[in-house]
N, CA and C atoms as a LAMMPS dump frame, in Angstrom:
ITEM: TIMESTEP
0
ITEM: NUMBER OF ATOMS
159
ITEM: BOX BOUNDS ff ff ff
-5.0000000000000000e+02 5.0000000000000000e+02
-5.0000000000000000e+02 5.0000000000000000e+02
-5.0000000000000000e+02 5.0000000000000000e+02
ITEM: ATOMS id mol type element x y z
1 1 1 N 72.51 66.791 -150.859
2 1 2 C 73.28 67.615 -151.782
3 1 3 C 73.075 67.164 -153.221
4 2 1 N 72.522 65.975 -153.312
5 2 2 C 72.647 65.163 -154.267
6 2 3 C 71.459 65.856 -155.481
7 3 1 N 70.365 65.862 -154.734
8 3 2 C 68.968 66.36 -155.1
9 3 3 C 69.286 67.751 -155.909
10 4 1 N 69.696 68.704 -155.015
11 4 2 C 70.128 69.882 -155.13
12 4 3 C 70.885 70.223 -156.637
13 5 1 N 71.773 69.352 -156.325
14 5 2 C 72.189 69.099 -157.828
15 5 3 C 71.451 68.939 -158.977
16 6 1 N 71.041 68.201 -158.79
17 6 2 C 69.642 67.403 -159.795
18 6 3 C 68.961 68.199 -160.437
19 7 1 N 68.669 68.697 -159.202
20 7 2 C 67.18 70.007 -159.573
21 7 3 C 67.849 71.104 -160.188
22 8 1 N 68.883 71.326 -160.274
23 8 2 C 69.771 72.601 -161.022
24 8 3 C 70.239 71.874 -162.5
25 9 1 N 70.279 70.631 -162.628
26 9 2 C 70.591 70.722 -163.671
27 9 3 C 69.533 70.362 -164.911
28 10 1 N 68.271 70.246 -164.088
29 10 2 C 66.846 69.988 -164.743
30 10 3 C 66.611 71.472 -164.89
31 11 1 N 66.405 72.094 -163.958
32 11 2 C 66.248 73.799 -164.21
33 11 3 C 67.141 74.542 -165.68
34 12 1 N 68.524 74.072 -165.776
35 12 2 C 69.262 74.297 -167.095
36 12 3 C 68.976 73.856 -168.368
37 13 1 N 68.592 72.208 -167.841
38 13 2 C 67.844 72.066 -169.366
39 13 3 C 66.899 72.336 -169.57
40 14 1 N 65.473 72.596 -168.451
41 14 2 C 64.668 73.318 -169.148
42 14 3 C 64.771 74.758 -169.758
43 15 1 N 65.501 75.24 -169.325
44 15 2 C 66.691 76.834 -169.801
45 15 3 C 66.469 76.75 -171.471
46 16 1 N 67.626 75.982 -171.4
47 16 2 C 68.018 75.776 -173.03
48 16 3 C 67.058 75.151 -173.809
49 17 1 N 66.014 74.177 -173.164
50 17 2 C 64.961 73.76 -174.385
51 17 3 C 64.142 74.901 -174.004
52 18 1 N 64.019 75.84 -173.425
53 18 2 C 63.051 76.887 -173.892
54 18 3 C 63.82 78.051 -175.023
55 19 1 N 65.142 77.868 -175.174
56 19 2 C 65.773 78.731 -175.783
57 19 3 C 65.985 78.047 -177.044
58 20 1 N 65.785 76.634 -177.362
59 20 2 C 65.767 76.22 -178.41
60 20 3 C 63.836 76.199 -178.747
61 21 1 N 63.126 76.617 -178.817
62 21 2 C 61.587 76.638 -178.553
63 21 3 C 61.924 78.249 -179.418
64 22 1 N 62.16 79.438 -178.4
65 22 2 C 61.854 80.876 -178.727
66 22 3 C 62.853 80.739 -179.843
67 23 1 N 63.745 79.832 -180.081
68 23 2 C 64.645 80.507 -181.39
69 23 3 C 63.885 79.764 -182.851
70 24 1 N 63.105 79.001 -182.487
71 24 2 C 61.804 78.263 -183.293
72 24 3 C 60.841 79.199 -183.386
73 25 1 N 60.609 79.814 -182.797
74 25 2 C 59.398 80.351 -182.924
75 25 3 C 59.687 81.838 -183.59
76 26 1 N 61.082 82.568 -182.944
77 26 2 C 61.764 83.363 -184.325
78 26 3 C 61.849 83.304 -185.423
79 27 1 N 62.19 81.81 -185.843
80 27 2 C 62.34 80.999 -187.02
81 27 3 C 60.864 81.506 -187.791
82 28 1 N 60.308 80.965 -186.89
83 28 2 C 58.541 81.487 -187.718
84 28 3 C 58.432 82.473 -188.137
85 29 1 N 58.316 83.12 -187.198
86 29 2 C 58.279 84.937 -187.293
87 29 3 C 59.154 85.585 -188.411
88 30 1 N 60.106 84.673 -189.133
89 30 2 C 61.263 85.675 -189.939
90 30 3 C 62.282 86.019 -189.15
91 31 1 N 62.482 85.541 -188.067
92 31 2 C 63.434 86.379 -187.536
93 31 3 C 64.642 86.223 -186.81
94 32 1 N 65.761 85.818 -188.456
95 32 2 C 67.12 84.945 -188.758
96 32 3 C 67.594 85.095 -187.285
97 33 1 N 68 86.614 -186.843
98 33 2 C 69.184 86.788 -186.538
99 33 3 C 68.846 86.213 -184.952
100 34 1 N 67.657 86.933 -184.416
101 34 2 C 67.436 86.761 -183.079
102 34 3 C 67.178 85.115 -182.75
103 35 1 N 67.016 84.076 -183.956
104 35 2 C 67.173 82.917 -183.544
105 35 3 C 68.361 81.932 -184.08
106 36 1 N 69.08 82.901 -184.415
107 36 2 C 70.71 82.797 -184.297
108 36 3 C 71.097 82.864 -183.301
109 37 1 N 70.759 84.171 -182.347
110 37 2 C 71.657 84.286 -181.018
111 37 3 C 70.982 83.34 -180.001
112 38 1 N 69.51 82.972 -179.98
113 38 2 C 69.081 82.312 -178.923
114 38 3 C 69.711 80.48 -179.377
115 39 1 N 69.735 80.568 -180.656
116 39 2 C 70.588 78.896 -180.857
117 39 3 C 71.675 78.852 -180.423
118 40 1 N 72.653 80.104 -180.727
119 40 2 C 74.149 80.054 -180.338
120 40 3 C 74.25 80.106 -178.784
121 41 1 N 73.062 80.702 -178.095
122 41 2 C 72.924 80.932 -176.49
123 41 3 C 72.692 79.687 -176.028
124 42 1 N 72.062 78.813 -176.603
125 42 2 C 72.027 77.636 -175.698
126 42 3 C 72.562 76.537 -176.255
127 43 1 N 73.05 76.707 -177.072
128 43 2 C 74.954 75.566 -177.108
129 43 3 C 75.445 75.716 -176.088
130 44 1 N 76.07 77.619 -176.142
131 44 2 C 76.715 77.542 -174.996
132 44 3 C 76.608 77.051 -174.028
133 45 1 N 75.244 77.437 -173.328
134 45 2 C 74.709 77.007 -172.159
135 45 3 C 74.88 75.043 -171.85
136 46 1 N 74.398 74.266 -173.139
137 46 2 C 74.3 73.307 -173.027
138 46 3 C 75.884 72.678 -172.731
139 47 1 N 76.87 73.203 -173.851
140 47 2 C 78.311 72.802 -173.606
141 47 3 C 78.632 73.283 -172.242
142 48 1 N 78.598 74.572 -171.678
143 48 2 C 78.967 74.454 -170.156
144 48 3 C 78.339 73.828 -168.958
145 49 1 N 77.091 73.561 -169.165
146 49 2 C 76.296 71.655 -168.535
147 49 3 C 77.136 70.799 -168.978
148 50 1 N 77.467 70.399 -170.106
149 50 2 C 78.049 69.102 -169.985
150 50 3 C 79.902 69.283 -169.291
151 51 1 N 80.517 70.306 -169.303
152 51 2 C 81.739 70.748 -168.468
153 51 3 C 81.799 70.516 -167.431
154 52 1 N 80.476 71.221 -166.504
155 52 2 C 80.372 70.811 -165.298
156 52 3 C 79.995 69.893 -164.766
157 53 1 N 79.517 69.171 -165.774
158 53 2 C 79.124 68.281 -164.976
159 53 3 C 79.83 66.643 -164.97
């Protein structure tokens, strides 16, 4: 069960460092807003990993 765990919460952070990546790469592109929401998307994400866990 232990593993299981593990592997879900490696799967999340790779989640959010790809969502901190595409909101970089918005950044490049010009493009404020959509790497506004993908930064603000994976706070969230990251603050409800550290809740659960």
């Amino acid at each position: 069960m232990f593993a299981v765990d593990a592997v879900v919460f490696v799967i999340w952070e790779l989640v959010i460092l790809a969502f901190l990546v595409f909101s970089a790469v918005s950044l490049y592109f010009q493009r404020l807003q959509l790497a506004f929401i993908l930064v603000c998307f994976a706070l969230l994400l990251l603050v409800c990993l550290k809740v659960t866990k």
